[in-house]
C-alpha positions as CSV (number, residue, x, y, z in Angstrom):
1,X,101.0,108.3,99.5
2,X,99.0,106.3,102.3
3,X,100.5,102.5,103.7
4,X,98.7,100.7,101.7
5,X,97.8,98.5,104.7
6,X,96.7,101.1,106.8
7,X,93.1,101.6,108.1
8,X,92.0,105.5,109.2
9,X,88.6,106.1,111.0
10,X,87.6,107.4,107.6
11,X,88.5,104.3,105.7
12,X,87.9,101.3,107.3
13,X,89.7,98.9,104.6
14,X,93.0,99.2,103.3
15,X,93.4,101.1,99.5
16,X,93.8,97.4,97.9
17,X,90.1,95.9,98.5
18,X,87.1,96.6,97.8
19,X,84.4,96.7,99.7
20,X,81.0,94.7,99.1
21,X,79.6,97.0,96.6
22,X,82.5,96.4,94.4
23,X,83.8,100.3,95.2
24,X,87.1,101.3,95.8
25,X,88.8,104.2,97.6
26,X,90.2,106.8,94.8
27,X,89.0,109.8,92.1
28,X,86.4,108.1,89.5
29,X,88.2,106.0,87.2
30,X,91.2,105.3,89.0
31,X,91.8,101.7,90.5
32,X,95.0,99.7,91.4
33,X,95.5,96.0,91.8
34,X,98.1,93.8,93.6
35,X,100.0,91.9,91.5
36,X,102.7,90.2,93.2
37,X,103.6,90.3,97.1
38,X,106.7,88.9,99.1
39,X,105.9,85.7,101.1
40,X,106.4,88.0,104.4
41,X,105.0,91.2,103.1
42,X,107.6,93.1,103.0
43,X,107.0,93.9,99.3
44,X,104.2,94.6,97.9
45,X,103.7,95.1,93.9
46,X,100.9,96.8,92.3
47,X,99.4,98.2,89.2
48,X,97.5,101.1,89.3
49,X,96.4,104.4,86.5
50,X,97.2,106.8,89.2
51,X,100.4,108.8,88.9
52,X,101.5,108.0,92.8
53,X,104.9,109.6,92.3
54,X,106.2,112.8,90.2
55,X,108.2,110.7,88.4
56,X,105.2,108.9,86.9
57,X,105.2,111.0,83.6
58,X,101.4,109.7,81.9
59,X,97.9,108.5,83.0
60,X,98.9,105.1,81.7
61,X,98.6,101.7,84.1
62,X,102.1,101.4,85.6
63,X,104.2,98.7,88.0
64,X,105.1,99.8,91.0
65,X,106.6,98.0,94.2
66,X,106.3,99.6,97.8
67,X,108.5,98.3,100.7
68,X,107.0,97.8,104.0
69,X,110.0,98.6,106.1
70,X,111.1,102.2,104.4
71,X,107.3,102.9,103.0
72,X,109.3,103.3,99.9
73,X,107.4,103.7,96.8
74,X,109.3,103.1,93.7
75,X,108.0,103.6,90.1
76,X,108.9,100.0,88.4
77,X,107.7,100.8,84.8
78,X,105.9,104.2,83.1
79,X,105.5,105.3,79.6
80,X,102.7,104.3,77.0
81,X,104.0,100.7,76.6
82,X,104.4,100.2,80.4
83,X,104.4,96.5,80.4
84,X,102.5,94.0,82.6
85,X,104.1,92.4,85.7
86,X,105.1,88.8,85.2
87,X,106.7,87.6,88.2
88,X,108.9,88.8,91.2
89,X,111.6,86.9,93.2
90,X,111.0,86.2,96.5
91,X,112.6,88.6,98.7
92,X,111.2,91.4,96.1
93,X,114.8,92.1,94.8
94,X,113.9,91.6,91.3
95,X,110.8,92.2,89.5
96,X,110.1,91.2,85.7
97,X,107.3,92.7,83.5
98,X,106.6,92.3,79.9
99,X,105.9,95.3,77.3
100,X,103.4,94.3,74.4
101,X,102.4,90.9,74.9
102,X,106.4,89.5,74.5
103,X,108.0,92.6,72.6
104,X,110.6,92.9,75.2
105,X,111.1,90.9,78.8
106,X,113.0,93.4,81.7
107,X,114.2,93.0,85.1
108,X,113.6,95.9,87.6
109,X,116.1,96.2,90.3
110,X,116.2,99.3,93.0
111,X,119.7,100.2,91.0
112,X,118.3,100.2,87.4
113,X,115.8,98.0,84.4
114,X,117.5,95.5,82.3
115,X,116.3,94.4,79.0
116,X,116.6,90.3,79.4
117,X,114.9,89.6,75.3
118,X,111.8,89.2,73.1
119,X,109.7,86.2,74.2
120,X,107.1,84.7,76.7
121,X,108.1,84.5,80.6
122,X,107.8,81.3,81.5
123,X,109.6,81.0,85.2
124,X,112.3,82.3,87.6
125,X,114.5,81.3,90.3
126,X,113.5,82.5,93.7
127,X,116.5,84.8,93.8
128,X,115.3,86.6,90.7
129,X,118.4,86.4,89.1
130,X,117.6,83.5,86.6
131,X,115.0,84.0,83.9
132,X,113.6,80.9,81.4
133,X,111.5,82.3,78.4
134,X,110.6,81.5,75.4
135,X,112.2,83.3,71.7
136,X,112.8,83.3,68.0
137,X,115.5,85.0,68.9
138,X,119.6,83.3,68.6
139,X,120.8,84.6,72.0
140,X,123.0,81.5,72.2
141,X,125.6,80.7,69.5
142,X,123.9,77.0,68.7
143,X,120.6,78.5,68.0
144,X,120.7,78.9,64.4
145,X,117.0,77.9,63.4
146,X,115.0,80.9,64.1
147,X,112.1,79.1,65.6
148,X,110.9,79.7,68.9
149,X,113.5,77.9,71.7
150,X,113.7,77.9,75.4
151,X,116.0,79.8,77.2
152,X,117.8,80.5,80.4
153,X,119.4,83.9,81.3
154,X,121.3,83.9,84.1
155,X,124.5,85.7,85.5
156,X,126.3,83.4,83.2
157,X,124.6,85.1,80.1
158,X,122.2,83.4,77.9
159,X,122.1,79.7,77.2
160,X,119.3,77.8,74.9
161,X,117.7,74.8,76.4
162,X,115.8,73.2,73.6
163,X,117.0,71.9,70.7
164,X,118.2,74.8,68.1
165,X,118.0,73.0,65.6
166,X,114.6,71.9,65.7
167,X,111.3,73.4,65.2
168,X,109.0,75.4,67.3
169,X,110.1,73.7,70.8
170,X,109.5,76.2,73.8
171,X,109.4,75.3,77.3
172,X,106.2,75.0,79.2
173,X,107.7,74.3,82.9
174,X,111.1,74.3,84.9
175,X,111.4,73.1,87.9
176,X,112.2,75.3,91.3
177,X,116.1,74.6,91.1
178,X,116.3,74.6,87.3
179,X,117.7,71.4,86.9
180,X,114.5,69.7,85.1
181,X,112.6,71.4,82.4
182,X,109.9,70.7,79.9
């Protein structure tokens, strides 16, 4: 594994760009793309087809997050439903990803995964540690309807935010401090 950052005298751009030809550093086939970064670069999260660590058990596109300070590369998500990288708080503590287009919402952290529900992402706190998506599913003991709702899951569990009683009614924004959504 090479700092992703780092320029040799063989390479004169870093592994994440391209240069004007479109061309990238790698075997034939093989490509990686930064997904989500750390307002100070400390953390840096990218997709990529390559198996970067032994740990990485297929040839399938996978998350992983590297940290600037320990050039720690860690494998966020591997097997054939890998999942796509939705969002990440801001100090890179948390990092959420999505298997099969809303079959199941998780939140990587250095100590383990955790399955958060079925749904759309729609936001997160800057901490990471408060989720709002979008379910049929009755997380919250109100939500009785089995239509589509807005949640939050937080360290206090799961509460709904729509009405569960109505129809269809996910959200579509929440505001930074989760105090105002729509």
């Amino acid at each position: 594994w090479v700092d992703p950052w780092s320029k040799t005298p063989e390479r004169e751009q870093s592994l994440f760009f391209t240069d004007a030809t479109g061309t990238h550093p790698g075997p034939p086939g093989a490509y990686n793309v930064v997904v989500g970064m750390t307002s100070d670069a400390s953390v840096l999260v990218f997709t990529t087809n390559l198996k970067l660590v032994p740990t990485d058990a297929d040839t399938q596109v996978d998350v992983y997050a590297w940290t600037r300070a320990t050039s720690r590369l860690r494998l966020v998500t591997d097997g054939p439903d890998a999942g796509a990288f939705v969002g990440m708080a801001e100090d890179g503590s948390h990092i959420l990803y999505d298997v099969g287009m809303g079959a199941g919402l998780y939140d990587w952290t250095p100590t383990g995964t955790a399955f958060i529900g079925t749904g759309s992402f729609i936001d997160l706190s800057d901490d990471g540690r408060t989720v709002y998506f979008d379910t049929r599913e009755s997380l919250d003991p109100t939500d009785l309807d089995g239509a589509i709702d807005g949640y939050v899951h937080g360290p206090a569990g799961y509460r709904v935010l729509t009405n569960p009683t109505s129809t269809d009614a996910g959200l579509v924004a929440v505001k930074a401090d989760g105090t105002t959504w729509v």
